[in-house]
MARKEBA-717289 format. One record per atom (N, C-alpha, C, CB): residue number from 0; atom name; x, y, z. Coordinates in nm, 2 decimals. Glycine has a CB too. Layout:
residues N
R nr atom xx yy zz
R NUM CA X Y Z .
...
//
This chain:
residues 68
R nr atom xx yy zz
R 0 N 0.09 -0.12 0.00 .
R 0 CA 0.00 0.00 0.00 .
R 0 C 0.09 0.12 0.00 .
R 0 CB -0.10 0.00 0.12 .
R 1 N 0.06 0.25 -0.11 .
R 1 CA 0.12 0.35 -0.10 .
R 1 C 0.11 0.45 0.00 .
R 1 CB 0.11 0.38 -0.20 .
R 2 N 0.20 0.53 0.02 .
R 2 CA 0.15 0.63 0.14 .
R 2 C 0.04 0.67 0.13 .
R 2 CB 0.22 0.74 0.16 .
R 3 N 0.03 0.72 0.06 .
R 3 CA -0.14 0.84 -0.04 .
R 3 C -0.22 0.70 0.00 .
R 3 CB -0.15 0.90 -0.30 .
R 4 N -0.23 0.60 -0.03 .
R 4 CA -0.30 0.51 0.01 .
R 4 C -0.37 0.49 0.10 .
R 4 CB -0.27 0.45 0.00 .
R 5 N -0.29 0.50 0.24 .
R 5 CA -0.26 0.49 0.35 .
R 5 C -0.34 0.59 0.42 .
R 5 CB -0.14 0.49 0.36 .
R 6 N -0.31 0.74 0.38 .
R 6 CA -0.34 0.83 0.41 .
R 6 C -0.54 0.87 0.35 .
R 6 CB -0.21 0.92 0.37 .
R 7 N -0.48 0.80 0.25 .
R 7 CA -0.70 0.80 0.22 .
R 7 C -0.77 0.68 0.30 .
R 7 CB -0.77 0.75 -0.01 .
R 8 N -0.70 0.58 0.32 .
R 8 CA -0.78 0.47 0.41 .
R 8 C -0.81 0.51 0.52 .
R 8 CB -0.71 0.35 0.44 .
R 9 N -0.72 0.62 0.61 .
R 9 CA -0.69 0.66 0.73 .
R 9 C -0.80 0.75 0.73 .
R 9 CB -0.55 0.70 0.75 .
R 10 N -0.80 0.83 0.67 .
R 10 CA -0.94 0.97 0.65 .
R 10 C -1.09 0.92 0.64 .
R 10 CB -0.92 1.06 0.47 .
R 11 N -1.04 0.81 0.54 .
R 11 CA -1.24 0.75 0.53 .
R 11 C -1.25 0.67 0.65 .
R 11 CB -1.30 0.61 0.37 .
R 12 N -1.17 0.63 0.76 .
R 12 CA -1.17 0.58 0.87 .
R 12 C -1.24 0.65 0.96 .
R 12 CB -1.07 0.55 0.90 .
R 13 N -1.15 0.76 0.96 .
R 13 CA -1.15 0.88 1.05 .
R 13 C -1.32 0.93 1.06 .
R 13 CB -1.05 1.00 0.97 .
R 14 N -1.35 0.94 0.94 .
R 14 CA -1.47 1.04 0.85 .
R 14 C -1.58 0.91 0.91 .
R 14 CB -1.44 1.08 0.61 .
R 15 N -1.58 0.85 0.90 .
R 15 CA -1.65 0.71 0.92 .
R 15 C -1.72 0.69 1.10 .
R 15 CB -1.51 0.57 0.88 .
R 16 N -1.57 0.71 1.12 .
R 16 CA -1.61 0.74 1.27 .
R 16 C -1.65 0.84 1.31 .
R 16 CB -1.53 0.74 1.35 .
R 17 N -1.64 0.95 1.30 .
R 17 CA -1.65 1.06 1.31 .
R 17 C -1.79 1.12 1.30 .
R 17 CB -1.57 1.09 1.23 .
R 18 N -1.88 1.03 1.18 .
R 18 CA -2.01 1.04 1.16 .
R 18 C -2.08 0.94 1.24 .
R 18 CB -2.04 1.02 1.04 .
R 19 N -2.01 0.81 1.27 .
R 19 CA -2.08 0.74 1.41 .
R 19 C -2.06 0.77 1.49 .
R 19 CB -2.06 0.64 1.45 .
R 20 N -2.02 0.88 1.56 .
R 20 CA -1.99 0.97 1.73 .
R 20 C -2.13 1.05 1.68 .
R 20 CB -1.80 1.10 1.77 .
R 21 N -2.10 1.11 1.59 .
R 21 CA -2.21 1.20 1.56 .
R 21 C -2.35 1.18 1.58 .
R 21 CB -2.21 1.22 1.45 .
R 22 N -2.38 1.07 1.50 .
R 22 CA -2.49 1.02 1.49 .
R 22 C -2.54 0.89 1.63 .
R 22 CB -2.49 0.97 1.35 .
R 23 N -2.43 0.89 1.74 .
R 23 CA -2.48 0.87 1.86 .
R 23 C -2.48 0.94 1.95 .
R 23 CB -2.45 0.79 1.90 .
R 24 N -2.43 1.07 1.95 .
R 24 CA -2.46 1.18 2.02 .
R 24 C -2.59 1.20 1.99 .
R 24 CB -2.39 1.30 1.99 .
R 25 N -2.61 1.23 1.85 .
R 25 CA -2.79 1.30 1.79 .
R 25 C -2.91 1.21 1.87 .
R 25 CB -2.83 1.27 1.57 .
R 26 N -2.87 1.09 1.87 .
R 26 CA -2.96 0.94 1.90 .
R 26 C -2.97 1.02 2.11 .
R 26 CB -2.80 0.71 1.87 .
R 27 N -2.90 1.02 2.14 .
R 27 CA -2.84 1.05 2.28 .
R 27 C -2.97 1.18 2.30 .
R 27 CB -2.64 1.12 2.27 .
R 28 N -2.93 1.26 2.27 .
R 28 CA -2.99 1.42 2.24 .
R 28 C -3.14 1.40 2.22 .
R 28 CB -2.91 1.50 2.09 .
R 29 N -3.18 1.33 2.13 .
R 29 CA -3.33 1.29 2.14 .
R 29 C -3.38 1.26 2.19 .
R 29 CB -3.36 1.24 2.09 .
R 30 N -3.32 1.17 2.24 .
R 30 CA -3.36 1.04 2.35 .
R 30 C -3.40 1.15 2.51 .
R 30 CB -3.18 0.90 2.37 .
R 31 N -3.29 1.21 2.53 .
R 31 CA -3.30 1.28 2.71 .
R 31 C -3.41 1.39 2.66 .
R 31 CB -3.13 1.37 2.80 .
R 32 N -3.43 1.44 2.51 .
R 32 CA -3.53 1.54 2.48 .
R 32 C -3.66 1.44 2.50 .
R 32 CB -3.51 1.61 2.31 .
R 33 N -3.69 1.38 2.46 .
R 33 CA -3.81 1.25 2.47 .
R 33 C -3.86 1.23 2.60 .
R 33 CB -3.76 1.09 2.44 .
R 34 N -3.76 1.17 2.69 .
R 34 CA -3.71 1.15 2.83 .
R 34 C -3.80 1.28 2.89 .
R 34 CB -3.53 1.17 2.84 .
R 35 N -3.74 1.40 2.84 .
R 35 CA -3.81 1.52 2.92 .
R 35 C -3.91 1.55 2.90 .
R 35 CB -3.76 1.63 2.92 .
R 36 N -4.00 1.57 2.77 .
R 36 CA -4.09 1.60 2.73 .
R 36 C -4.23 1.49 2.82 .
R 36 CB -4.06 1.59 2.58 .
R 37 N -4.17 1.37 2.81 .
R 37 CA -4.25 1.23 2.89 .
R 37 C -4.24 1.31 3.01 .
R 37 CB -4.16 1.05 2.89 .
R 38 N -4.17 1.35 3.12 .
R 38 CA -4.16 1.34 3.25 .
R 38 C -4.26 1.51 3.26 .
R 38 CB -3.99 1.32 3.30 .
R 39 N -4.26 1.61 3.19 .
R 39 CA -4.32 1.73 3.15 .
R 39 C -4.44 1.66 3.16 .
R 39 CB -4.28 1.80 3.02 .
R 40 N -4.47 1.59 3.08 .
R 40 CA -4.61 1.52 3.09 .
R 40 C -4.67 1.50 3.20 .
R 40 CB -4.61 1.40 3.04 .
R 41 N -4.62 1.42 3.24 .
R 41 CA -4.65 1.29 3.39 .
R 41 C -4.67 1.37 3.48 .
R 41 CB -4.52 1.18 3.45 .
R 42 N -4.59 1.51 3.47 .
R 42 CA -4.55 1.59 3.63 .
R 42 C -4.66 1.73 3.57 .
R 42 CB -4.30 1.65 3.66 .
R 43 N -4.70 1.70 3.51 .
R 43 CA -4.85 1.80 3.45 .
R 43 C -4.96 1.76 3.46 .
R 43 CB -4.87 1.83 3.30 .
R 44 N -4.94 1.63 3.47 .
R 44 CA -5.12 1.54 3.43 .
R 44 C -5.12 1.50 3.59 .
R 44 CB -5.12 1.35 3.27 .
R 45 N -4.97 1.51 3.71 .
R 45 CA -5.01 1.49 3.86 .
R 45 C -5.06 1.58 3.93 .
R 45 CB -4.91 1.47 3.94 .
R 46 N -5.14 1.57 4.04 .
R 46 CA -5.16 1.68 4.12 .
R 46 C -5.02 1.76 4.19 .
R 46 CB -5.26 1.63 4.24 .
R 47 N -5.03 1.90 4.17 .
R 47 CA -4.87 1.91 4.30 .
R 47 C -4.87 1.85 4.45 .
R 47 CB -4.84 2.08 4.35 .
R 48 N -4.80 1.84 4.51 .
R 48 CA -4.78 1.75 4.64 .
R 48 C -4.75 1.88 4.69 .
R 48 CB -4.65 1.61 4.66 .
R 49 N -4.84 1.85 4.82 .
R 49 CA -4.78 2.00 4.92 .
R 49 C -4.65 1.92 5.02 .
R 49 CB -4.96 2.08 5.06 .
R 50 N -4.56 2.08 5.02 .
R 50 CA -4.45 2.08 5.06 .
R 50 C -4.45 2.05 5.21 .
R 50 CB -4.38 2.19 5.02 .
R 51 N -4.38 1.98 5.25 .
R 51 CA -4.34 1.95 5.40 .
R 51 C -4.31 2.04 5.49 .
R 51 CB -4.24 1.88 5.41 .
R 52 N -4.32 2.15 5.54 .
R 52 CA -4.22 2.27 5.63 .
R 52 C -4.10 2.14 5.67 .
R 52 CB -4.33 2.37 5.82 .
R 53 N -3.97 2.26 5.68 .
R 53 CA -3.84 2.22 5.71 .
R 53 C -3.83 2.22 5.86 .
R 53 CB -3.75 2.30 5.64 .
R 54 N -3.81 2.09 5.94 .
R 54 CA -3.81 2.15 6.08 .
R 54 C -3.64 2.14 6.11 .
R 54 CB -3.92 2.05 6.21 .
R 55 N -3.67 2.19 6.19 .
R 55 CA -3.49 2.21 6.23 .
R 55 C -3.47 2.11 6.35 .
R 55 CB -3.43 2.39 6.29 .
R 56 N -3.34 2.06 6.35 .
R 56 CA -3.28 1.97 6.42 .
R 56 C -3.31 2.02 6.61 .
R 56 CB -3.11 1.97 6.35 .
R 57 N -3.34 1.96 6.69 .
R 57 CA -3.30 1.95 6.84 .
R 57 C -3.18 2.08 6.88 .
R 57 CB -3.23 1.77 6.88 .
R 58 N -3.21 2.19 6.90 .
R 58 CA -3.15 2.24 6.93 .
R 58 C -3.08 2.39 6.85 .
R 58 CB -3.09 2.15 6.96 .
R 59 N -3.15 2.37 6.71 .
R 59 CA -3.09 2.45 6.59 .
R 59 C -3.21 2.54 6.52 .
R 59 CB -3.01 2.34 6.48 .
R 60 N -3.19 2.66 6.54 .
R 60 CA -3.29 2.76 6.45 .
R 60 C -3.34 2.73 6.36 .
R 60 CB -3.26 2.85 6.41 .
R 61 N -3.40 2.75 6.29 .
R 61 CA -3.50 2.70 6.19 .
R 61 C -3.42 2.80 6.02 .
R 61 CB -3.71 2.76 6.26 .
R 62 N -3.42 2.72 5.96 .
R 62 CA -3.35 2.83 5.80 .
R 62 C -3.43 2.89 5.78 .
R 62 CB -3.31 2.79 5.64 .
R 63 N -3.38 3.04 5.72 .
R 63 CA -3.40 3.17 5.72 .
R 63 C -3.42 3.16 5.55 .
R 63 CB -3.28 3.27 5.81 .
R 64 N -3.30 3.07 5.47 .
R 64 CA -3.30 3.06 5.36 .
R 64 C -3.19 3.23 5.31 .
R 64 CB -3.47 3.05 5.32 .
R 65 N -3.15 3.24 5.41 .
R 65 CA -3.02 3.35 5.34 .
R 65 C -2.89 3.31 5.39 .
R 65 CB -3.02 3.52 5.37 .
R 66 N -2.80 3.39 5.35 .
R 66 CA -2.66 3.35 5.39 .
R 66 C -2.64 3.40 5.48 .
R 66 CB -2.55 3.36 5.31 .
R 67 N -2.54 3.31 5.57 .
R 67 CA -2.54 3.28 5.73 .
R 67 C -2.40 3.40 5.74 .
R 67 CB -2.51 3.09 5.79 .
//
């Protein structure tokens, strides 16, 4: 095999892979878009859950929610 040979085997390798990263990123990207759109759903079509109040530990003030 000639160098030039070598070097075009090496490129359509390259280019080859290069478009399979690609096109499992895109696959990837759809998928967690899908993923979210489904869970948008689910967490739309639930009632909201009322929140818990935060109690504070035996001995420790209750958060204020600003910096200490």
């Amino acid at each position: 095999m000639t160098d030039v040979a070598a070097v075009e085997l090496t490129s359509r390798t390259l280019e080859a892979a290069g478009a399979e990263m690609a096109a499992r990123l895109q696959a990837g990207v759809r998928e967690r878009a899908a993923a979210r759109r489904s869970s948008l759903k689910s967490a739309a079509a639930s009632p909201p859950s009322a929140q818990q109040p935060v109690q504070p530990a035996p001995g420790r003030t209750p958060p204020t929610g600003g910096v200490a």
